[in-house]
N, C-alpha and C positions, 0 to 999 in steps of 0.2 A: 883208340882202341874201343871198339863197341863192347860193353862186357855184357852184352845181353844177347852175345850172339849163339845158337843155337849148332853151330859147325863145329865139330871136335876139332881142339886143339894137337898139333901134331909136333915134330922138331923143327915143323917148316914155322913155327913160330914161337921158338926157343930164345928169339933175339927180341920178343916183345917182353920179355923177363930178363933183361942183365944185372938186377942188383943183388945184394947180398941179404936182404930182409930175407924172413923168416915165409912170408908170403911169395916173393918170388923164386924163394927154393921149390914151395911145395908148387908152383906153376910149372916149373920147367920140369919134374916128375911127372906132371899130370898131361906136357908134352910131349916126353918120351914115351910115357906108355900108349899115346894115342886111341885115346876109347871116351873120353869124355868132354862135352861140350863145353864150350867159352864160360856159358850162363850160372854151370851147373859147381863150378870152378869159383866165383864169385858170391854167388848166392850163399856155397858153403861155408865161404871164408868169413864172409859179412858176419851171418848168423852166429857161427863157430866164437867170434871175437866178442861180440855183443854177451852171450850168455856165461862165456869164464868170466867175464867180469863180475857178474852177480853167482855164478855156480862154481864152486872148484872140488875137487876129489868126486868121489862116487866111479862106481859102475856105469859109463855110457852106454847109452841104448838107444840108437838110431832107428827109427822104425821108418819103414817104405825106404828105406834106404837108398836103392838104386846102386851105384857102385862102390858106397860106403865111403865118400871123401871126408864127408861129416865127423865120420866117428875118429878119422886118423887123426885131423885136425883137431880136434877136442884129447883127443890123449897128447899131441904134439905141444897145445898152447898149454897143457898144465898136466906133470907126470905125476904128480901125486894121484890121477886116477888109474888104478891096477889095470883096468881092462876097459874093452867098448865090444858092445853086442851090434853087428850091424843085419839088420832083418828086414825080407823082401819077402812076399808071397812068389813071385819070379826073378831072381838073381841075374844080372845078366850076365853072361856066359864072359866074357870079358875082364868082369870085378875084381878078379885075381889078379890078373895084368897090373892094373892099378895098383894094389895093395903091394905087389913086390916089386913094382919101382917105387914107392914111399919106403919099406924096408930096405932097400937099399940104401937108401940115403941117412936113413935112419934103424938104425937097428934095433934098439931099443923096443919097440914096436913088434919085434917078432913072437909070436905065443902070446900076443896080448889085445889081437883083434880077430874076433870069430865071426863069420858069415852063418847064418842060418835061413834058412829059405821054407817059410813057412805061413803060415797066418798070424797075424797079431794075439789071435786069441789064445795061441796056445805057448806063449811066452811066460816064463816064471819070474814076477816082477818083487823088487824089493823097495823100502823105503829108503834104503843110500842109495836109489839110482840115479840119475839124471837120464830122463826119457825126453824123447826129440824127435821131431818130424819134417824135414823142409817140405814141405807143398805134396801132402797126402792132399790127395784128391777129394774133394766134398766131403760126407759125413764119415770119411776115415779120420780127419782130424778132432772130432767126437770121440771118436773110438781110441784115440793116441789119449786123449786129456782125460778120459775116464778109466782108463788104463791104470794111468798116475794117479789119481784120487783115490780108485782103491784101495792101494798099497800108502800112500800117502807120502809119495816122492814129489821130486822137481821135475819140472817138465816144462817142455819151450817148444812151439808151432809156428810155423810160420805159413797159413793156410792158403787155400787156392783153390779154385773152379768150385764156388757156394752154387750147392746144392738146394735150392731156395723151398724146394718142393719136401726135401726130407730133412734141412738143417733148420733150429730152432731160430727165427727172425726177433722173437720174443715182442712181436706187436708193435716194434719200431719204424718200419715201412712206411710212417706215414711223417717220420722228420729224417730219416737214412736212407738211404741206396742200400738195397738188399743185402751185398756182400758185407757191406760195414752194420749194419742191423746183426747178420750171424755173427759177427765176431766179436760185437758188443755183449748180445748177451753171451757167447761163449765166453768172455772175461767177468761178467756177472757172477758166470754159473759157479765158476771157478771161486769167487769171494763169498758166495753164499755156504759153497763146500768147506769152510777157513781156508781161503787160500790169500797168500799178500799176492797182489795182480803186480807185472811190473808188464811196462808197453813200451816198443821200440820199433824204429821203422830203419829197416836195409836201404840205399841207395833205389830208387825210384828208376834211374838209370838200366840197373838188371833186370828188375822188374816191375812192374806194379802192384802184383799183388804182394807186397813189400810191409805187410802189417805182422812185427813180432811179439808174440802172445810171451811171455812166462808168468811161474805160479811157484809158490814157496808155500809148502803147510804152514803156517802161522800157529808160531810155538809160544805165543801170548796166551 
């Protein structure tokens, strides 16, 4: 199975998921509703698993969302969070599809995942949130992490397409490759703001750009 394939999944590969994990239920929903790619299916699961381990409860808040698989999964892996915000400046038209074949399978979920389709900037953020971004595009993942410092939540990136020209390299360029220079000091910035950094890397396999940022206020 390539999981870094960019082809929606359909029912026509409902049989590359037959087991009873908790992962392959949410695969074969995300086959039936047919709206989302192999990649995007993985990516979110990877991430989703990685960050309940170190984050549980709060208000999720998926930001760039896309068709919001992020968010189901983060209230699916741990209910003690009430709700998940899933927000796109562009929703795609589809997103719903997705969401009510996850409620189906899961009801619990119903009245507890809201779409808003708007800009990042005009989101009402708290300090029990867990704010989230898989692969906001160049200096939107700036804009996700400073979001969260604000309000002085937890917050997890997992970035992509370094904007080298408008993201902070912090003068590393000359022992890093530019992508990994932005993301260094974006883990910097984050400790210098009291944040405990925690670093984790997705399967290489889905992607490469497979570097997971999170950040905890540091209540020392």
């Amino acid at each position: 199975m390539n999981r870094s394939t960019k082809s929606r999944l359909t029912v026509k590969q409902l049989s590359w998921f037959p087991g009873d994990t908790l992962f392959e239920k949410i695969a074969r929903c995300v086959c039936r509703a047919g709206t989302l790619p192999g990649k995007e299916l993985f990516e979110a699961w990877e991430v989703a698993r990685r960050v309940r381990r170190k984050f549980r409860g709060g208000r999720v808040v998926d930001l760039a969302c896309g068709h919001g698989l992020l968010a189901h999964i983060m209230l699916l892996l741990d209910d003690t969070s009430p709700e998940a915000l899933a927000v796109d400046r562009h929703l795609p038209e589809n997103a719903h599809r997705l969401s009510e074949a996850l409620m189906k399978s899961w009801p619990r979920l119903r009245r507890r995942i809201g779409y808003v389709e708007a800009d990042i900037e005009t989101i009402a953020f708290s300090s029990t949130d867990v704010i989230m971004s898989v692969h906001a595009c160049g200096a939107l993942t700036d804009t996700v992490l400073e979001k969260a410092v604000e309000v002085g939540a937890r917050v997890a990136v997992l970035p992509c397409c370094h904007d080298l020209e408008r993201c902070d390299t912090g003068g590393l360029e000359g022992w890093l490759d530019g992508p990994t220079a932005v993301d260094v000091t974006r883990a910097a910035r984050l400790r210098a703001r009291g944040y405990q950094v925690m670093t984790r890397r997705i399967p290489e396999a889905i992607t490469p750009k497979n570097r997971l940022l999170m950040g905890v206020p540091d209540q020392g």
